[in-house]
C-alpha positions in Angstrom: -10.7 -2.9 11.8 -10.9 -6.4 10.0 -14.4 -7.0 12.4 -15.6 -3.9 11.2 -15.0 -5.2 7.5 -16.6 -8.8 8.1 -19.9 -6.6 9.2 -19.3 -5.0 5.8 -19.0 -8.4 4.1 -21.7 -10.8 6.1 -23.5 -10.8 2.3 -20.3 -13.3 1.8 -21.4 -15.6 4.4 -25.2 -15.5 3.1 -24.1 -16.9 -0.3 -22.6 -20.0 1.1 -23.7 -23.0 2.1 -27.1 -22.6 1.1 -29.6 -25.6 1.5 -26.8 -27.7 3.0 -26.7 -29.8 6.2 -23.2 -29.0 6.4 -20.7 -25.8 5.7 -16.9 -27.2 5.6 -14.3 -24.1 6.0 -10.8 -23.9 5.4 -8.8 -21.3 7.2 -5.2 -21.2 5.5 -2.9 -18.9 7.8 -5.8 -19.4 10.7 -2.8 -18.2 13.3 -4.5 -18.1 16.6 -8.1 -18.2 16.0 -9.5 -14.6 16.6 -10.5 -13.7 12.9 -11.8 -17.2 12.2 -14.2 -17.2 15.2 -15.4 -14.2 14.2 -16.2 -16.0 10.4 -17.1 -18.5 12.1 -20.3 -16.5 14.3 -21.0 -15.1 11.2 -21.7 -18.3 9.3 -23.6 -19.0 12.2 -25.8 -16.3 12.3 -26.3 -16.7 8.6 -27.0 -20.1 8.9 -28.1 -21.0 12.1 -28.3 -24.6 13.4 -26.2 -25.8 10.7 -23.2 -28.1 11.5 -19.4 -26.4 10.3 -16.5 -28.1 9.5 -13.8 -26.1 10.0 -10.6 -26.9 9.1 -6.7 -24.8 9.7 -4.1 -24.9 7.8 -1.3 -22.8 10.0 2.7 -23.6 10.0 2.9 -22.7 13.8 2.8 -25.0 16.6 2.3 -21.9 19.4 -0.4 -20.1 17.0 -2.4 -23.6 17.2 -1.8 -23.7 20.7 -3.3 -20.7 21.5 -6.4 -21.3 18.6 -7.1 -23.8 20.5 -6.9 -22.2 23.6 -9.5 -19.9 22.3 -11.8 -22.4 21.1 -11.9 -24.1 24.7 -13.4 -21.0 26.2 -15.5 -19.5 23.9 -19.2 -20.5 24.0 -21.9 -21.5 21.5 -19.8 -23.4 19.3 -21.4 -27.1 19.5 -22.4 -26.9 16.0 -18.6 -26.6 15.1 -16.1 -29.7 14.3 -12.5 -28.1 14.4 -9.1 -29.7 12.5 -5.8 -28.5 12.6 -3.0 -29.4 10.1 0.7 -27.9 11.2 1.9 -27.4 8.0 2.0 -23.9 5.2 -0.5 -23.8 2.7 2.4 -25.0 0.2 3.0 -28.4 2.5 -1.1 -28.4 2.3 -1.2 -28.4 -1.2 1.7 -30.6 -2.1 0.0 -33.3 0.5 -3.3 -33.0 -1.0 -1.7 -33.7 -4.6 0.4 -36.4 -3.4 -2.9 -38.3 -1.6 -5.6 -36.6 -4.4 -7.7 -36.4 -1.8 -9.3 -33.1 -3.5 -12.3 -32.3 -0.7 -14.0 -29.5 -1.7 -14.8 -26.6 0.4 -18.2 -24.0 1.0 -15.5 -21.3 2.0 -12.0 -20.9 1.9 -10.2 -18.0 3.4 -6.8 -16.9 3.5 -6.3 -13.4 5.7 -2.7 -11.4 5.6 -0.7 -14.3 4.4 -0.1 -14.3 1.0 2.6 -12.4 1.9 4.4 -15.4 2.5 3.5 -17.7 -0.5 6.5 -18.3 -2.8 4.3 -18.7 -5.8 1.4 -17.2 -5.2 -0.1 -18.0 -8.8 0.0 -21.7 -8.2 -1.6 -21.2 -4.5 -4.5 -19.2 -6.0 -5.4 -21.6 -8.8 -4.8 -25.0 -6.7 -7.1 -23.4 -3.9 -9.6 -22.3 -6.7 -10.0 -25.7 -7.7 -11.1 -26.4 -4.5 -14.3 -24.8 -4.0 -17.5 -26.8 -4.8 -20.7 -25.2 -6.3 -21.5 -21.6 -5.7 -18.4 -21.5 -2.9 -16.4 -18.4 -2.2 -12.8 -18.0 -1.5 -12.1 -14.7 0.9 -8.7 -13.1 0.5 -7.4 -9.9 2.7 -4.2 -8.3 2.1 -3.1 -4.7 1.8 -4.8 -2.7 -0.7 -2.8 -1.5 -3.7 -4.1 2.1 -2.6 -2.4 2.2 1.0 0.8 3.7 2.0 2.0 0.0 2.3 2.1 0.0 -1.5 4.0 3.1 -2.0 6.4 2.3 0.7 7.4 -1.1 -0.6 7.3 -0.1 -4.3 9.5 2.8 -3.7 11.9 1.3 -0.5 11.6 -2.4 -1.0 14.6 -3.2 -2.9 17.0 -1.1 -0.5 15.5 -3.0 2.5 16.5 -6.4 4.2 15.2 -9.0 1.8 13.5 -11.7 3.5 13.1 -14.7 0.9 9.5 -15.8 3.6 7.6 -12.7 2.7 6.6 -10.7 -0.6 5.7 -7.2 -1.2 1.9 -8.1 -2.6 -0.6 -5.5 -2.2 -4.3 -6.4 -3.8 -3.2 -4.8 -7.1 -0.5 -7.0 -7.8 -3.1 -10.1 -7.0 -6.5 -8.6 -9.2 -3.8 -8.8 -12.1 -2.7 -12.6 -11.1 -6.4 -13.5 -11.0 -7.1 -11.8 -14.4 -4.5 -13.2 -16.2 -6.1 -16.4 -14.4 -9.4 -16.2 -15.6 -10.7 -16.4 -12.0 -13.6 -14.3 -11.3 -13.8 -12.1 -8.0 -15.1 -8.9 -7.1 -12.6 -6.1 -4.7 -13.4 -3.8 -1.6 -11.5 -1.7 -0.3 -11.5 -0.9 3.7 -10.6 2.4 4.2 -8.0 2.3 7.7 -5.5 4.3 8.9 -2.6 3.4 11.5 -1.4 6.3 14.1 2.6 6.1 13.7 3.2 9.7 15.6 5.6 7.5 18.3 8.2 7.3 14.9 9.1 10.6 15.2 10.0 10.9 18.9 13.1 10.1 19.7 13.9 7.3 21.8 10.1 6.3 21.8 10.0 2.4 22.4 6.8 2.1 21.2 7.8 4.7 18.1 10.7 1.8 16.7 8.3 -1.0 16.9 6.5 0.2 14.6 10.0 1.2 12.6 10.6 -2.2 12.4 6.9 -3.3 11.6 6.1 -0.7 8.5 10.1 -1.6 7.2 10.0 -5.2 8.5 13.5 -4.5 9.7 14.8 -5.5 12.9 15.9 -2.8 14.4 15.1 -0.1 11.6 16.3 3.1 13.9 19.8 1.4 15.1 20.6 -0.4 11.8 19.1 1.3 8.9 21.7 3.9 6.6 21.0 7.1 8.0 20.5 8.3 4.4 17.4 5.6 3.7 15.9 6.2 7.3 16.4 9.7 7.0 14.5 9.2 3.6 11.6 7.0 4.6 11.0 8.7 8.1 10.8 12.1 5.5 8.6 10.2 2.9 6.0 8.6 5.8 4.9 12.1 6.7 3.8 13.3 3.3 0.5 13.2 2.4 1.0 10.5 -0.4 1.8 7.8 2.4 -0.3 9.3 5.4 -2.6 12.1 6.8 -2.2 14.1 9.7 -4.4 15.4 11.4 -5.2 17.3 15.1 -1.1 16.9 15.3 -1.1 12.7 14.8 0.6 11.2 11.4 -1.6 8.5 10.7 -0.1 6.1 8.1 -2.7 4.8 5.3 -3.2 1.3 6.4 -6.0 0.3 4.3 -7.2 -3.4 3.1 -8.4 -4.8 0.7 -11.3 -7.9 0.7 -11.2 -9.9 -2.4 -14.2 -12.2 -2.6 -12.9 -15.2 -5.4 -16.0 -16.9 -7.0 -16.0 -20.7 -7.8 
């Protein structure tokens, strides 16, 4: 889905860098590499020949692990100078302030993980500040249109609060940008997510994905039959999903926020 959406959005990748002998990228939440390499062939392609420096930001040691696992055996990347720094974007930006070492960046990107940004605000405006001349900061989250949305807004306060992650869908974050004064522009990827298994009993597969769209460890076992019977009600109506040729498939749509410097 998300490779489908960077084919949708290589226009972003044409409008940095230009007439540069070097593109530096920062990955914040890079986790283990596959969306970046595929940013990463697209710069490329858009710019080919030119040398990348492409920096992570990611909090996991195994994620980098594996990144770089990746990197190791994937080809044509010899134009490419990777970094890694263990630490969340909040570490990032408190060790950046600390040093003022304020590097600027071509690109900045931060993909499904502004869901675990305590003040997201701060995060956006700090990383803002960031990009030099004509840069572009790429942001992918949940669009305020998906079934994500309605299922958090209506649910969310009778589920398991986890203080690491936030309900944010791209409508809460267009309004924190606006009252911001940042500029951006907002795409929606249209996606949808086959959650049939949820209604089978007993279906392995069906409780992952319990515990994925509730974030709830063990949704079917733990959850007060009156809020599962509820939600497991409320995910097959047409406001949260479609169903079609006898499959419920759950609105799971994006949304690609391109932030301008």
């Amino acid at each position: 889905m998300l490779a489908v959406g960077f084919s949708c959005m290589a226009f972003v990748m044409l409008r940095i860098g230009d007439r540069k002998s070097e593109i530096k990228i920062l990955s914040i939440g890079g986790g283990a590499g596959e969306i970046d390499l595929q940013i990463l062939s697209k710069v490329q392609i858009q710019h080919p020949g030119i040398h990348i420096n492409n920096e992570v930001v990611e909090p996991s040691a195994e994620q980098i692990a594996k990144y770089k696992e990746l990197v190791a055996k994937t080809s044509n990347l010899e134009n490419i100078k990777f970094a890694w720094h263990k630490e969340t974007s909040s570490e990032y930006q408190n060790r950046i302030m600390e040093k003022k070492e304020f590097q600027k960046w071509d690109f900045i990107h931060m993909i499904q993980m502004l869901y675990y940004v305590k003040d997201i605000p701060a995060t956006l405006k700090f990383f803002h500040s960031l990009l030099a001349t004509n840069a572009k900061m790429l942001i992918i989250l949940v669009s305020g249109i998906s079934g994500w949305n309605k299922l958090w807004k209506k649910y969310g306060s009778r589920l398991p609060q986890d203080d690491l992650c936030q309900y944010v869908t791209s409508s809460d974050l267009t309004q924190m940008l606006d009252k911001l004064g940042i500029k951006y522009e907002c795409y929606d990827l249209l996606s949808t997510m086959d959650i049939s298994d949820c209604f089978i009993d007993g279906n392995e597969n069906g409780e992952l994905l319990c515990d994925f769209l509730t974030e709830t460890c063990n949704f079917n076992t733990t959850a007060p039959p009156d809020l599962k019977a509820e939600i497991m009600k409320d995910l097959q109506e047409s406001e949260f999903s479609l169903k079609k040729e006898g499959k419920v498939l759950f609105n799971n749509s994006l949304s690609f926020i391109v932030v301008e410097a």
